[in-house]
PLY file of the C-alpha trace (Angstrom):
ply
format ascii 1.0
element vertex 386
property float x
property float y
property float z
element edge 385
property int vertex1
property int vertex2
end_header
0.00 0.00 0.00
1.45 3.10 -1.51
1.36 6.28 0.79
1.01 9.64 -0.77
1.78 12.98 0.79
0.02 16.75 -0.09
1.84 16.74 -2.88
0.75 13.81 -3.76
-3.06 15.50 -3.88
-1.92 18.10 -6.72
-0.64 15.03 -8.99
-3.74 13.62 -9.09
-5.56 16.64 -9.62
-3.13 17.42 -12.25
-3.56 14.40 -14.15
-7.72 14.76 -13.96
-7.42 17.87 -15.68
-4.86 17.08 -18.50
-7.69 13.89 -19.11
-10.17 16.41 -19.13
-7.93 18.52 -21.58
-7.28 15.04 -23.53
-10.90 13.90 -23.81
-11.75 17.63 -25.21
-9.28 16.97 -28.13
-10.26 12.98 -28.88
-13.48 11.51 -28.11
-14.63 13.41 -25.02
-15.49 10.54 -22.69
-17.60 11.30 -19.58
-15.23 12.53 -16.28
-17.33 12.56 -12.92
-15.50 13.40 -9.96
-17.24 12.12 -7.21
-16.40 11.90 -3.28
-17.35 13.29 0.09
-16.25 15.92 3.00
-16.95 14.61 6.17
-16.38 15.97 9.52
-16.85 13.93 13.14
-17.40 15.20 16.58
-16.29 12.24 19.10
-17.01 11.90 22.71
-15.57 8.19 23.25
-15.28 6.76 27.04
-13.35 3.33 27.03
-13.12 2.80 23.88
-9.53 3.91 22.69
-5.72 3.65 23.44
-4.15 6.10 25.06
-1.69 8.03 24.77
-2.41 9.86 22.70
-5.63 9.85 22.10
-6.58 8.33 18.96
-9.91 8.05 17.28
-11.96 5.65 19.50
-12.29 1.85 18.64
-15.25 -0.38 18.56
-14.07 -2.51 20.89
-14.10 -1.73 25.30
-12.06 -2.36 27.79
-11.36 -1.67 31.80
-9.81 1.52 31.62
-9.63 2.26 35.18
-6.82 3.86 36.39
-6.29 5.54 39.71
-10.06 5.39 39.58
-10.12 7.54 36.57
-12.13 5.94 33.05
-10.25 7.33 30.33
-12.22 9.67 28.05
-12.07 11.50 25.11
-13.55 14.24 22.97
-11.82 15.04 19.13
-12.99 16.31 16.06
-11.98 14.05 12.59
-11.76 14.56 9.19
-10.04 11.59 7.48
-12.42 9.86 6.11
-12.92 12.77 3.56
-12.67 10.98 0.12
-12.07 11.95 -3.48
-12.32 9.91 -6.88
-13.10 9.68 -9.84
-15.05 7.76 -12.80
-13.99 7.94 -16.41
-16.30 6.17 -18.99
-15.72 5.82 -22.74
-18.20 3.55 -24.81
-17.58 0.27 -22.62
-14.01 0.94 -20.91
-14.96 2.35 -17.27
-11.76 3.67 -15.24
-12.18 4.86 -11.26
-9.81 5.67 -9.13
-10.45 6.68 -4.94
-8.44 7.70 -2.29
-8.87 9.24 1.63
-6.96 11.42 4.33
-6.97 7.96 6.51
-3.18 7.76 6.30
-0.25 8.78 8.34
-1.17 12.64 9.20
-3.81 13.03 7.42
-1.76 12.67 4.45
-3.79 11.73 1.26
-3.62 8.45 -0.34
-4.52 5.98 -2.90
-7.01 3.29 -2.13
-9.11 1.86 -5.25
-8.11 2.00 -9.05
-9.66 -0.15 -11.66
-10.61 -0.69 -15.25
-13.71 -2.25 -15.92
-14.66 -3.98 -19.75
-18.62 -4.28 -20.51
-17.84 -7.48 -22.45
-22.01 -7.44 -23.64
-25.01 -5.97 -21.95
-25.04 -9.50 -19.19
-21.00 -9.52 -18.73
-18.45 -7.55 -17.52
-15.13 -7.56 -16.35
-12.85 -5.65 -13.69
-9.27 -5.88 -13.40
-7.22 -3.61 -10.40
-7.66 -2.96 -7.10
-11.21 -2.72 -5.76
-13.30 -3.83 -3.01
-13.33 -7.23 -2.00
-16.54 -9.43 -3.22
-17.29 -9.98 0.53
-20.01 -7.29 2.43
-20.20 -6.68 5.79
-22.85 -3.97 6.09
-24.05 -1.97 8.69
-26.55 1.39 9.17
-24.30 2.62 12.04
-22.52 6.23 10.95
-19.37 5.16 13.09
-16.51 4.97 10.81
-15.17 2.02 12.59
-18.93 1.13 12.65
-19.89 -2.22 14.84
-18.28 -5.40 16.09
-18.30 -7.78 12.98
-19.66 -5.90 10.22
-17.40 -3.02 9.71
-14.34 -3.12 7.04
-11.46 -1.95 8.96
-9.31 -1.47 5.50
-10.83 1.14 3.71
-8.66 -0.41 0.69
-9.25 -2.37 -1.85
-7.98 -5.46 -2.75
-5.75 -6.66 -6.20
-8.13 -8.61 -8.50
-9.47 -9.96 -12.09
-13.52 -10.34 -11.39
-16.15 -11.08 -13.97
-19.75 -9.84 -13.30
-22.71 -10.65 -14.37
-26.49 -9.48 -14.43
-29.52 -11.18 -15.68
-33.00 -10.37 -15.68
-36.02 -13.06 -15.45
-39.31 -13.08 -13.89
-38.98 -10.44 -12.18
-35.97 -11.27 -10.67
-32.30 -9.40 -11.18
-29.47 -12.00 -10.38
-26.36 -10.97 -10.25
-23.67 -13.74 -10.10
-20.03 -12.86 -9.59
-16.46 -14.64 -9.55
-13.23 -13.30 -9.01
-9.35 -13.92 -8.16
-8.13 -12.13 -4.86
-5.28 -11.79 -2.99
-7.06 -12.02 0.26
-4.39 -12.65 2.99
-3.93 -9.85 4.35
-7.77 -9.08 5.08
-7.67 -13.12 6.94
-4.53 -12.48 9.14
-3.69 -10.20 11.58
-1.01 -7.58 11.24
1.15 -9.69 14.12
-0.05 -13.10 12.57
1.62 -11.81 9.08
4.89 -10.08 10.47
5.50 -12.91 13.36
5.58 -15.91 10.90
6.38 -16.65 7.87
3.45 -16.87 5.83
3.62 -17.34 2.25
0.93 -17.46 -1.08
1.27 -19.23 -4.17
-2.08 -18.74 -5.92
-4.83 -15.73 -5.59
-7.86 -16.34 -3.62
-11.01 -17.44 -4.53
-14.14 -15.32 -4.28
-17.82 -16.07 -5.36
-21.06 -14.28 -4.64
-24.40 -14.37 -6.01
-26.95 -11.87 -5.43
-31.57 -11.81 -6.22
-33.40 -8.71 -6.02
-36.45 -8.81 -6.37
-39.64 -6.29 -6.22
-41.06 -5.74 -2.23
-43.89 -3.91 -1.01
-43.15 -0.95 -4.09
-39.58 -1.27 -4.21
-36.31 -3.74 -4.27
-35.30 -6.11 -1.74
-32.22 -7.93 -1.60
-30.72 -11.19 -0.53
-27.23 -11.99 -1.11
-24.75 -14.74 -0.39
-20.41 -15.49 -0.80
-17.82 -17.17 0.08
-14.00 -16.17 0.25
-10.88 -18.67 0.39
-7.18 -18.49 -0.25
-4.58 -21.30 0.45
-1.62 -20.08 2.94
1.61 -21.42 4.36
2.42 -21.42 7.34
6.54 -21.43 7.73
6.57 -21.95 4.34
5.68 -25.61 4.36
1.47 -25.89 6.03
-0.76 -25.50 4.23
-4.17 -24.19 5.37
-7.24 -22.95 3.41
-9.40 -20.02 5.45
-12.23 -18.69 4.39
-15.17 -16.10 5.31
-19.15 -17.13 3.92
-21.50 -14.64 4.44
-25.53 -14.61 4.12
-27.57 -10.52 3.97
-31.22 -9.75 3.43
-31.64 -6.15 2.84
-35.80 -5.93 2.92
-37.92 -3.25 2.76
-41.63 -2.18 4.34
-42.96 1.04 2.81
-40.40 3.99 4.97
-38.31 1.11 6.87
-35.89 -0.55 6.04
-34.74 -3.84 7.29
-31.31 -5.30 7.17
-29.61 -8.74 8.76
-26.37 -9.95 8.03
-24.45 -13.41 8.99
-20.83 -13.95 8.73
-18.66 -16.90 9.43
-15.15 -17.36 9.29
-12.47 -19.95 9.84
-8.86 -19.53 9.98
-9.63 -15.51 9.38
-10.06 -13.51 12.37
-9.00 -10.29 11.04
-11.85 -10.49 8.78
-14.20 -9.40 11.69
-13.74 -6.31 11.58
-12.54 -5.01 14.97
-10.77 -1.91 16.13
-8.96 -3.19 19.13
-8.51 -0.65 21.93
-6.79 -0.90 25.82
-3.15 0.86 27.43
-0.04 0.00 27.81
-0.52 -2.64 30.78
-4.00 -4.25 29.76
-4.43 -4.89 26.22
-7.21 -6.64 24.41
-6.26 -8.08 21.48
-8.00 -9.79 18.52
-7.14 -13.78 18.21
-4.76 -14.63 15.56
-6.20 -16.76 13.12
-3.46 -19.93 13.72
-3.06 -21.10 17.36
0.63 -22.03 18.62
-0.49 -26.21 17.39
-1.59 -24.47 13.91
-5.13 -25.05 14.79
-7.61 -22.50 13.14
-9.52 -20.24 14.95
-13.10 -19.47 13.99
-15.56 -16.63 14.18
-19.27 -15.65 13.56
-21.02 -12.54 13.59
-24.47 -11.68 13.17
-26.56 -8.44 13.08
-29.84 -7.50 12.98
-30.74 -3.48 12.28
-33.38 -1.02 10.61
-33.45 2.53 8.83
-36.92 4.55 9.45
-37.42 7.38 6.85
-39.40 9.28 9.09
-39.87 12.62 6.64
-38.27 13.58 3.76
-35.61 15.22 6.22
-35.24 13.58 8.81
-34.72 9.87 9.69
-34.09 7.18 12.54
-31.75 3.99 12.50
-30.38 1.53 14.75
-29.24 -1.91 15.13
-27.06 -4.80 17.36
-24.30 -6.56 16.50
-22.58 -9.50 17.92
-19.19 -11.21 17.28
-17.80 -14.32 19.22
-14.37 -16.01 18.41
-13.80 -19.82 18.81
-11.61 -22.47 19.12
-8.48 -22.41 22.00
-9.19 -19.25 22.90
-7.53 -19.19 26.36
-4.25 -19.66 24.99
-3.89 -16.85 23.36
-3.24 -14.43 26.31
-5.50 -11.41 26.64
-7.66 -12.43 23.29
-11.28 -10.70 22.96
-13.82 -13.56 22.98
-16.90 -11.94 22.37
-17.79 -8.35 21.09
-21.40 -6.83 20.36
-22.07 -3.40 19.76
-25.64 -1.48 20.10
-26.58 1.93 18.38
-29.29 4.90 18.15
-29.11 7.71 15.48
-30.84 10.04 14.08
-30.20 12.14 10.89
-31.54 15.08 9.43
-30.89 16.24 5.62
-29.57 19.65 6.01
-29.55 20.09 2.06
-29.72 17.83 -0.82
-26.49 17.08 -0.50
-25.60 17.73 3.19
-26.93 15.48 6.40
-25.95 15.15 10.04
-26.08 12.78 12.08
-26.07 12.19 15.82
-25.31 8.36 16.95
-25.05 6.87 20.59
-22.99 4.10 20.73
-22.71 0.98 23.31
-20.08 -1.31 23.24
-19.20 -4.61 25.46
-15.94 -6.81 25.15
-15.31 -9.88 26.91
-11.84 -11.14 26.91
-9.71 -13.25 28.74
-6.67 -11.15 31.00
-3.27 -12.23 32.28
-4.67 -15.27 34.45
-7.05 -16.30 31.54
-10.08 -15.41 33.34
-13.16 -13.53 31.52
-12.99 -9.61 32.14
-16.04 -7.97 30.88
-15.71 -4.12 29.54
-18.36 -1.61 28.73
-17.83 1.30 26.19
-19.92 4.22 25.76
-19.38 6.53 22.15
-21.68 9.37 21.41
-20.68 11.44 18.01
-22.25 14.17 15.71
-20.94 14.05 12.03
-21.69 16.33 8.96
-21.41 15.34 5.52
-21.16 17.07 2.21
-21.24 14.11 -0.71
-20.69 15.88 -4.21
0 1
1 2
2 3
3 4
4 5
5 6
6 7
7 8
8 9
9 10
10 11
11 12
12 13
13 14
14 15
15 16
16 17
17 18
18 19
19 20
20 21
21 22
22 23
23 24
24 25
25 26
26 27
27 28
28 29
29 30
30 31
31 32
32 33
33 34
34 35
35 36
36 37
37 38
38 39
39 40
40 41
41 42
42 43
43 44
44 45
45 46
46 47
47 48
48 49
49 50
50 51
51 52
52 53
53 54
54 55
55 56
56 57
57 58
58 59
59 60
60 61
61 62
62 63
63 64
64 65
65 66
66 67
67 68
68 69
69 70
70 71
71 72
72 73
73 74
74 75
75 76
76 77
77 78
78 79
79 80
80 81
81 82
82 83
83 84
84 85
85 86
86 87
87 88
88 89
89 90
90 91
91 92
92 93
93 94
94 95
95 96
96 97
97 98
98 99
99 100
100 101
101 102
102 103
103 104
104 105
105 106
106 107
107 108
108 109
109 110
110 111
111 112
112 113
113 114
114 115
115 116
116 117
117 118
118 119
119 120
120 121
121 122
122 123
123 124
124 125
125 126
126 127
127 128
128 129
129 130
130 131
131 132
132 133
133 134
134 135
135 136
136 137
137 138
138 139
139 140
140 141
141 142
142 143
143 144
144 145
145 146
146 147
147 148
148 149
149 150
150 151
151 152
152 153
153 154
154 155
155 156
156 157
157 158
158 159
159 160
160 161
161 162
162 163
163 164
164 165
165 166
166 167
167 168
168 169
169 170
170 171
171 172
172 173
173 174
174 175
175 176
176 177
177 178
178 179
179 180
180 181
181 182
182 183
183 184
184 185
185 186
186 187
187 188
188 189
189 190
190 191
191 192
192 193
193 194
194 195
195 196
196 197
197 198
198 199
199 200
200 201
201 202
202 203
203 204
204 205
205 206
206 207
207 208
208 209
209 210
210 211
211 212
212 213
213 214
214 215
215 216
216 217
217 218
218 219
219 220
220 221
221 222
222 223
223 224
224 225
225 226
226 227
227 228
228 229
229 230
230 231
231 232
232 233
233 234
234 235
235 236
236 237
237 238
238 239
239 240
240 241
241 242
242 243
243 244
244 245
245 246
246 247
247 248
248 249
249 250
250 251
251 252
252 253
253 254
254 255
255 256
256 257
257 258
258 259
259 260
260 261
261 262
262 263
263 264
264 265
265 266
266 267
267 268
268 269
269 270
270 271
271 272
272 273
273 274
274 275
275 276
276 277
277 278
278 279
279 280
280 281
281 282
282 283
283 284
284 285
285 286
286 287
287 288
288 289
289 290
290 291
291 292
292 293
293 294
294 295
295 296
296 297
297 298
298 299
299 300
300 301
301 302
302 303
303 304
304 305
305 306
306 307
307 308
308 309
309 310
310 311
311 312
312 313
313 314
314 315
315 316
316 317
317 318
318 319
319 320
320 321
321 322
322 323
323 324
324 325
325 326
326 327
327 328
328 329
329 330
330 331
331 332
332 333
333 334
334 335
335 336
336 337
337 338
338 339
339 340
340 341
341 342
342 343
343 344
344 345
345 346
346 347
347 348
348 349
349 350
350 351
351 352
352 353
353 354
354 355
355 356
356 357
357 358
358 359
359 360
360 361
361 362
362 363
363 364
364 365
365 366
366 367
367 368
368 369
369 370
370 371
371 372
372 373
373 374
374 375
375 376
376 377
377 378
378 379
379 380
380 381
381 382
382 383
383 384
384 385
């Protein structure tokens, strides 16, 4: 992963505009720049690591110290983005980056060509989103235990879509080639051993809408695998499966998700959070006897359109890890994460948002005993999508 400073910024906007120059001269294709500024207002109590304070996690811990919790208030801006789409008869191009990176420096995160082979077929080749979804309604960047993406990036692929229409029905079958390590294995997992690939990862979805109650519902299903080595010489096969509905009844919206993994922890999706002395980590995906570790997640959440303006959502979310747990010193076992919002369309392209968040972690401490932790998270965000 490539990081970019400021300077970085004014390259790509130079190179947008000498396209736009370009397309004026040859065939003028269609440019659309596309992306979001977003601004958060955090009050976070357990729920990050200190020092310093860093944007809060969506994981909790016991942060007493001295009889002091350890809170926070910040404002954040990284998760501004900017891309764009370039689209010439059937070649599509897009390209996306964010301020996530090291200082708020800007940096590259999607870029992809995609080939309409024929009006059913298409293909992508680059580095795009994984096939895999884990969706939520929370407005919490780091979102809730299990269904949140924790790498904004995209992953190196060749994918071949599909879409075809009968009965009523829109199915949407898709395959694709993956390098998908690095979103199975934890950063420690992948720098403490020596874990090797010799063939891209498999991924495979296939999703039915379908016409509900005046509009579309959706249910969806995938699976993700890639073979690994282990000290160069085991070889294991994780994978993540996932099952969503996406349903909806006149103004509300209802969404469930479940996700199971094996041998891919990191996949979950957690922000881990504690100090210096009490740290709650996620569970690597290999135990010490090369024994995988398993996880599933479910969630179960709605979106009320209550006017035109202004709107309601909420949800829970729960995550539990398996499998020789306790021998993994200070690993989370369980996570599940509640949430209230409320938003309110300031302008057509401008809403805010105001979400309480509730978080509980169990994990086992130093003498492998359950400790239970509570987090509390309440932030306002404003967003301007153009």
């Amino acid at each position: 992963m490539r990081y970019f400073k400021l300077w970085s910024l004014a390259f790509f906007l130079t190179i947008l505009s000498q396209s736009a120059l370009a397309a004026q001269l040859s065939s003028t294709p269609d440019i659309d720049l596309f992306g979001s500024i977003k601004q958060y207002f955090v009050w976070g109590n357990n729920n990050y690591t200190p020092p310093p304070p860093t944007y809060p996690a969506n994981t909790a811990y016991n942060g007493l110290k001295n009889g002091n919790q350890f809170t926070n208030f910040q404002t954040y801006t990284g998760t501004t983005k900017l891309g764009a789409s370039i689209k010439e008869d059937r070649i599509r191009a897009d390209i996306e980056g964010d301020f996530e990176s090291d200082n708020n420096t800007f940096w590259l995160l999607k870029a992809y060509f995609s080939y309409a082979i024929n009006d059913n077929l298409s293909f992508l080749i680059g580095e795009a989103n994984p096939i895999g979804e884990l969706n939520t309604f929370s407005d919490n960047y780091y979102a809730m235990p299990g269904f949140n993406q924790t790498w904004p990036f995209g992953t190196d692929q060749l994918r071949l879509e599909g879409s075809f229409e009968t009965h009523k029905l829109i199915i949407k079958p898709t395959i694709a080639l993956e390098n998908l390590n690095r979103f199975f294995l934890t950063d420690d997992e992948l720098k403490s051993k020596n874990i090797t690939t010799k063939i891209p990862g498999i991924g495979t979805k296939v999703d039915v809408e379908f016409p509900f109650e005046g509009s579309k519902a959706r249910l969806y299903g995938f699976l993700e695998t890639q073979q690994i080595y282990i000290n160069s010489k085991d070889s294991h096969w994780p994978y993540v499966y996932g099952l969503g509905m996406s349903l909806p009844v006149k103004n509300l919206t209802l969404q469930s998700e479940f996700v199971y993994g094996h041998g891919a922890t990191n996949y979950a999706g957690l922000i881990e959070s504690g100090d210096s002395q009490s740290e709650t980590e996620v569970p690597n995906c290999y135990s010490a006897h090369s024994t995988a570790r398993k996880f599933r997640a479910y969630n179960i959440e709605a979106n009320f359109a209550i006017t035109d303006k202004w709107g309601m959502y909420g949800g829970f979310d729960k995550l539990n890890f398996m499998s020789d747990l306790n021998s993994s010193n200070q690993s989370i076992q369980s996570a599940d994460g509640r949430f209230l919002g409320i938003s309110y369309n300031l302008t057509k392209s401008t809403t805010l948002r105001l979400e309480y968040d509730i978080f509980k972690t169990n994990y086992y401490n130093q003498a492998q005993n359950i400790t239970t932790a509570k987090a509390r998270q309440l932030f306002l965000s404003a967003e301007y999508d153009f």
